[in-house]
C-alpha positions as CSV (number, residue, x, y, z in Angstrom):
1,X,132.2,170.7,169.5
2,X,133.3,172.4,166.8
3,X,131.7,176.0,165.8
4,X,131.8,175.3,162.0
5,X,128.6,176.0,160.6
6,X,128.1,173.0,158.1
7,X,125.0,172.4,155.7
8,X,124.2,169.8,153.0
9,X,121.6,168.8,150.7
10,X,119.8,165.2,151.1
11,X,117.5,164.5,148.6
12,X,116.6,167.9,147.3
13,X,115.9,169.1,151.0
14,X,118.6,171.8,152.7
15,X,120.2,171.3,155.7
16,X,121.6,172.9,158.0
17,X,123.8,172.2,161.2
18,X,126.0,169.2,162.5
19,X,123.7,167.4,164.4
20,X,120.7,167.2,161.8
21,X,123.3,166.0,159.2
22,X,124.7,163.4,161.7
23,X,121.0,162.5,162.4
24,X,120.4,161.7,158.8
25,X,123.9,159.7,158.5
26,X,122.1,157.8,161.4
27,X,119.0,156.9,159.9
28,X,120.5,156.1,156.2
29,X,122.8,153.5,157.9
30,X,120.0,152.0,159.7
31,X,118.2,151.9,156.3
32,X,121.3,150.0,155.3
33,X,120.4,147.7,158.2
34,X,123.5,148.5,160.3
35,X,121.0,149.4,163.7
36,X,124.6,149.5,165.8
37,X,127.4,151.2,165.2
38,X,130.2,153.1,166.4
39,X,131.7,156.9,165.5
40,X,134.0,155.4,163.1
41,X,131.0,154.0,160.9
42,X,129.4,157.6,161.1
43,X,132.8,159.5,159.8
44,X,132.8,156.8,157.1
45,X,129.5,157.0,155.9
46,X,130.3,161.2,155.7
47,X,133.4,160.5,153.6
48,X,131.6,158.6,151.5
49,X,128.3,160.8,150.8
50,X,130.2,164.4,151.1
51,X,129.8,164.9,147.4
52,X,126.1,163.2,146.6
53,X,124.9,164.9,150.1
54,X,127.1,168.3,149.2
55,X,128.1,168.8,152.9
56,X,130.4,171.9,153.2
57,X,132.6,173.0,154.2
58,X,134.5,169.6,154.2
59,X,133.8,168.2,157.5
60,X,136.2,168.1,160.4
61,X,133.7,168.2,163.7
62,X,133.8,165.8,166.5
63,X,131.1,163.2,165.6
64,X,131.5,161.6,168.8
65,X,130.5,164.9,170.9
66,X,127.5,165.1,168.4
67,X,126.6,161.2,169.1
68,X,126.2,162.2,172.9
69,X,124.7,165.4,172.3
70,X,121.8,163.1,170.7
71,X,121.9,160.5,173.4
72,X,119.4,160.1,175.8
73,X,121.3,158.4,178.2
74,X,124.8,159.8,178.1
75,X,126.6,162.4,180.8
76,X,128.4,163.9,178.5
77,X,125.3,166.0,177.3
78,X,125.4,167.9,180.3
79,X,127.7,169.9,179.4
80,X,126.4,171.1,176.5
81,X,123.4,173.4,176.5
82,X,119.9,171.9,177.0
83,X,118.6,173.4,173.7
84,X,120.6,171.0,171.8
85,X,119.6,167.8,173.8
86,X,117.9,165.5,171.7
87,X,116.5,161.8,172.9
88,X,117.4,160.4,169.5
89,X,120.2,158.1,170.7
90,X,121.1,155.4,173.1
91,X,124.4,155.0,174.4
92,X,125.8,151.3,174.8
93,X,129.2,150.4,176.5
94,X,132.0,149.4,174.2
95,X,131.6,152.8,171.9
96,X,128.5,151.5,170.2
97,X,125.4,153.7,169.9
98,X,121.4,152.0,168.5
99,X,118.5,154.6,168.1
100,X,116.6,155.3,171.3
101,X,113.1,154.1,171.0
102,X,111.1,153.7,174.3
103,X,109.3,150.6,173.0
104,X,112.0,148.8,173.9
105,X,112.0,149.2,177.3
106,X,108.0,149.1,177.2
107,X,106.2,147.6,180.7
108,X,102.6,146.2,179.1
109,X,100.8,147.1,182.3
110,X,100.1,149.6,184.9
111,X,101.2,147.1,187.7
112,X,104.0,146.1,186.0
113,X,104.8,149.6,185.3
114,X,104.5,150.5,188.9
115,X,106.8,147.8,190.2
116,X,109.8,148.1,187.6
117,X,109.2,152.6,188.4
118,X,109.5,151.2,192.3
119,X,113.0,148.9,191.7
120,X,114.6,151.4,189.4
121,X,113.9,154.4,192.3
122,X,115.7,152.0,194.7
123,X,118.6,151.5,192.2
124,X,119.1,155.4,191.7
125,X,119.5,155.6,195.8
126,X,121.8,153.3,196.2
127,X,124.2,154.2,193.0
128,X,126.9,156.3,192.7
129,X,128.5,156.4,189.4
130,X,127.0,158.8,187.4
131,X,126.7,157.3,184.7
132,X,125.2,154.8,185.6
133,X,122.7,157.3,187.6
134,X,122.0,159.2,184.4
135,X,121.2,155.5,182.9
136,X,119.0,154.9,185.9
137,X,117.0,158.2,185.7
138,X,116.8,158.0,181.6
139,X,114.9,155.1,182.3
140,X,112.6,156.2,185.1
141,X,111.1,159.1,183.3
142,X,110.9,156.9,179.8
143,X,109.0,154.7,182.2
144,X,106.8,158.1,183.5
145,X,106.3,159.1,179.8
146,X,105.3,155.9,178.6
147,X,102.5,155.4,181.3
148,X,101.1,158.9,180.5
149,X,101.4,157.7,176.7
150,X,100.0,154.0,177.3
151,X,96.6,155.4,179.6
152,X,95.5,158.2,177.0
153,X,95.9,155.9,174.6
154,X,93.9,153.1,176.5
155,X,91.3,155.9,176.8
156,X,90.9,155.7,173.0
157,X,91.5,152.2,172.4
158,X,90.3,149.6,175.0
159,X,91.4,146.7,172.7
160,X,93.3,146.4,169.4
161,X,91.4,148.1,166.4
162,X,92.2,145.5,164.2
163,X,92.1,142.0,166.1
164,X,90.0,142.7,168.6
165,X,92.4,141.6,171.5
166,X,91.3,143.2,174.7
167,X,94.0,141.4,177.3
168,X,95.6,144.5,178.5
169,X,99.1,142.7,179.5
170,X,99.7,141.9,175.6
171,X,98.9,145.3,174.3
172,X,101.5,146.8,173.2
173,X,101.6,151.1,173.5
174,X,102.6,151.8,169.4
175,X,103.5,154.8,168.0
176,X,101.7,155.7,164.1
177,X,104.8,158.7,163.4
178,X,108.0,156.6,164.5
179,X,109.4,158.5,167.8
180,X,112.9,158.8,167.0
181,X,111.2,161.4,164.0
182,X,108.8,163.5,166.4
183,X,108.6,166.3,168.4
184,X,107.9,166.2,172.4
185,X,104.3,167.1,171.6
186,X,103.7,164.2,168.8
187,X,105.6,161.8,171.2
188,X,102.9,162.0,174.4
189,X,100.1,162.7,172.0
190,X,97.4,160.0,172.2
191,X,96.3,159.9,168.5
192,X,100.0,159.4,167.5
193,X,99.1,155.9,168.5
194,X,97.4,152.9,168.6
195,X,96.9,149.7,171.1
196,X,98.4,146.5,169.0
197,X,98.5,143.1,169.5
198,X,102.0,142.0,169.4
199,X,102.0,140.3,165.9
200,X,100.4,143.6,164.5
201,X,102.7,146.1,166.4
202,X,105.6,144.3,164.8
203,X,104.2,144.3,161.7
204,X,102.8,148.1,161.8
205,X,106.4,148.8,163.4
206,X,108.7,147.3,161.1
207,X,106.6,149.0,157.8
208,X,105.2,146.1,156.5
209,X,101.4,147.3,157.1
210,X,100.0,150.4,157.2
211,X,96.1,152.2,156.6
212,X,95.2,154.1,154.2
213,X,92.6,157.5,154.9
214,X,89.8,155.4,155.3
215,X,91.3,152.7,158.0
216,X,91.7,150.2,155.0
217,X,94.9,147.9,155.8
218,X,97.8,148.0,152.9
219,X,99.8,144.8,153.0
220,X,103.4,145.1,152.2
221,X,104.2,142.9,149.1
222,X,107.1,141.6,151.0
223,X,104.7,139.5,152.8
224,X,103.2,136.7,150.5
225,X,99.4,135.3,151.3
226,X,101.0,132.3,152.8
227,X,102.2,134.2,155.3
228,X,99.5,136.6,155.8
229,X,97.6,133.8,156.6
230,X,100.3,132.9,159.3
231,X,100.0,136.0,160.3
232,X,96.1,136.3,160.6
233,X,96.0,139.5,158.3
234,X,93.9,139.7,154.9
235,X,93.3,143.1,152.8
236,X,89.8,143.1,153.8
237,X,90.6,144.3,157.5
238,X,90.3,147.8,158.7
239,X,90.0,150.0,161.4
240,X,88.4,153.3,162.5
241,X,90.6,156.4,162.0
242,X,90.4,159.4,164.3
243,X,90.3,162.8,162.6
244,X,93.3,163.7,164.4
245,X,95.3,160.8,163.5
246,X,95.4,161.3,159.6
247,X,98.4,163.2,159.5
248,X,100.3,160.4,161.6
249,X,98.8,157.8,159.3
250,X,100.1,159.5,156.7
251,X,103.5,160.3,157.7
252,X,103.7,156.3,158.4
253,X,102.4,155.7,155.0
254,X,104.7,157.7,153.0
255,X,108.1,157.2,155.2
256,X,107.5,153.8,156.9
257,X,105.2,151.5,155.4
258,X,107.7,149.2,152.5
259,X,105.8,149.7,149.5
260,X,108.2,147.7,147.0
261,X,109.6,144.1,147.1
């Protein structure tokens, strides 16, 4: 990778460094709703914001050594240093990267979690490409993390907050702060999350609910009260919020939850 220092500025914030700007080109085309996509669209999306995003000096870096850098999954990363490994990426074949997020590979419970952790161990010791070794162990210790993650938070939350739903197979291990967006720490912290039942994970997941200070829901206007019937939500539901867990609520409230139509 390139040694070029490079910086920009993205709405009114500085920043500094190629991988934070390629991080940002990242999330803005996933705003756009492109959620896959190769180097190409990356270099593209560059070219086109340069100016409004005032990156300098013009950029010439290799955008594909950044993607891997970022990728949780990838070889490559090995060879650079470990202080600028980040699990913000997954690597797909074909050239295509998606944003890492552990819910997708999420086991709903601890037997589950046990036997998938057993099967994936017996892959690793039998395969010998190492890419497909780093892919193997990626997953085992998002498997690890995640069953740290899931029992504090069961420790909190026996059941969902809002539904009631206590069968611990459908209970789906949310995060309030999105992961891709925090630290180690806020990723394994307990009150970074809540136990959902799968129609309100989705919902609290994609934005289109979130709680305001006192556990009262918001309901995004994108969903209509047809549908929130459907859905089994109403404005008059709530939840308790731990002390702890403002500053996650809040985060979700100002950068995730879809305010407009």
């Amino acid at each position: 990778m390139a040694k070029t220092k490079y910086s920009a500025r993205i709405n009114g914030e500085h920043i500094d460094g190629t991988i934070e700007i390629i991080k940002r080109i990242v999330l803005h085309l996933h705003d756009m709703g492109k959620t896959q996509f190769k180097v190409k669209d990356v270099d593209e999306q560059i070219e086109e914001l340069k100016n409004q995003w005032q990156i300098t000096p013009d950029y010439n870096d290799d955008t594909r050594a950044s993607l891997y850098v970022l990728s949780v999954n990838s070889n490559s990363r090995k060879h650079y240093h470990e202080s600028m490994h980040q699990d913000f990426l997954w690597w797909k074949k074909g050239g295509i990267f998606e944003l890492y997020k552990p819910t997708n590979f999420q086991i709903n419970s601890t037997q589950s979690l046990e036997q998938d952790l057993g099967k994936l161990k017996e892959q690793l010791a039998s395969e010998i490409e190492p890419e497909k070794r780093t892919e193997i162990e990626t997953l085992i210790k998002a498997r690890q993390g995640q069953g740290r993650f899931r029992q504090k938070l069961l420790e909190l939350y026996s059941s969902c907050p809002l539904t009631d739903l206590d069968v611990r197979s459908l209970l789906i291990a949310s995060h309030i702060k999105p992961w891709s967006k925090c630290n180690n720490e806020e990723r394994l912290d307990p009150f970074n999350g809540l136990m959902l039942a799968p129609n309100i994970d989705a919902l609290f997941d994609s934005g289109l609910i979130t709680f305001d200070a006192d556990g009262t829901i918001k309901i995004s206007p994108k969903i209509d009260l047809e549908n929130q019937k459907r859905l089994g939500i109403s404005p008059d539901m709530k939840l308790k919020i731990e002390p702890e867990s403002q500053k996650y609520f809040e985060y979700h409230r100002n950068h995730v939850f879809q305010k407009e139509e």
